[in-house]
N, C-alpha and C positions, 0 to 999 in steps of 0.2 A: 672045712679046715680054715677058711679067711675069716668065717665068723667068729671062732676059738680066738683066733688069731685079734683081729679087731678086738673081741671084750678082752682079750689077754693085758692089749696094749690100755683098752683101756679104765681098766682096774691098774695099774702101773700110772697114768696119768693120773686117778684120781689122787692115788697116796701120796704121789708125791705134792702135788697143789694142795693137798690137807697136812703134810710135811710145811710144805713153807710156809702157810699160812700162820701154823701153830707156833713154828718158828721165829720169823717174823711180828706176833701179837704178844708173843713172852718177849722178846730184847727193844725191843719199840714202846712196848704197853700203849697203844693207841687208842685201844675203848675206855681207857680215865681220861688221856688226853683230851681226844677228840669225839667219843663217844660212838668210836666203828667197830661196828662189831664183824665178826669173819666174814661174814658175805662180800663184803666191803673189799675187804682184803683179795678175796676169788675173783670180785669182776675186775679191779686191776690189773689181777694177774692175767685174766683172762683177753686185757684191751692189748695188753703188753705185748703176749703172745699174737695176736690179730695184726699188730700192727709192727712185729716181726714177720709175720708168715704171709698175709696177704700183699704188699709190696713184691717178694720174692716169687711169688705165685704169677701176678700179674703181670710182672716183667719176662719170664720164662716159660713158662708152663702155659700160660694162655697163649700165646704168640703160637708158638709149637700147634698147639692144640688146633688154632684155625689155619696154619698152614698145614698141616695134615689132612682138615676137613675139605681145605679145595682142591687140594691133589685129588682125595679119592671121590670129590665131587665130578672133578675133571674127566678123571680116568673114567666113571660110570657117564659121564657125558659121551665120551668116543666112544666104549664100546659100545652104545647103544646106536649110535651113526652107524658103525662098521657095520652091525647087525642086518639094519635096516637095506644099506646099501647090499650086501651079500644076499639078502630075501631078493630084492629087487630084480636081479638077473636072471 
């Protein structure tokens, strides 16, 4: 199902970024102007998009991410004392 899911989303990313692109290259006309052609236009959009989402990513989601890792690095830290101490007797 997430993999359905994932190509769902993204066949829906592609169209739309081939949407703007196409959009964007007819009301601009940039490849007489400036001689770029659509790829041109994808990795812009694509920096755009990076450098929306990676900022937001980095400020929340990472953070989260290594405080979770050393709670449950922590919590596997004690119980394995407990263990050890509980053999022990």
């Amino acid at each position: 199902l997430a993999v359905l899911v994932g190509l769902g989303w993204d066949h829906a990313f592609e169209a739309c970024t081939e949407a703007m692109v196409n959009g964007l290259e007819h009301k601009f006309d940039w490849n007489s102007k400036f001689g770029w052609q659509p790829v041109v236009s994808k990795i812009l959009l694509a920096l755009l998009l990076c450098g929306v989402v990676v900022p937001g990513w980095a400020l929340y989601i990472l953070p989260t991410a290594k405080k979770l890792k050393e709670e449950e690095e922590e919590v596997s830290d004690g119980s394995e004392t407990e263990s050890l101490a509980f053999d022990s007797e």
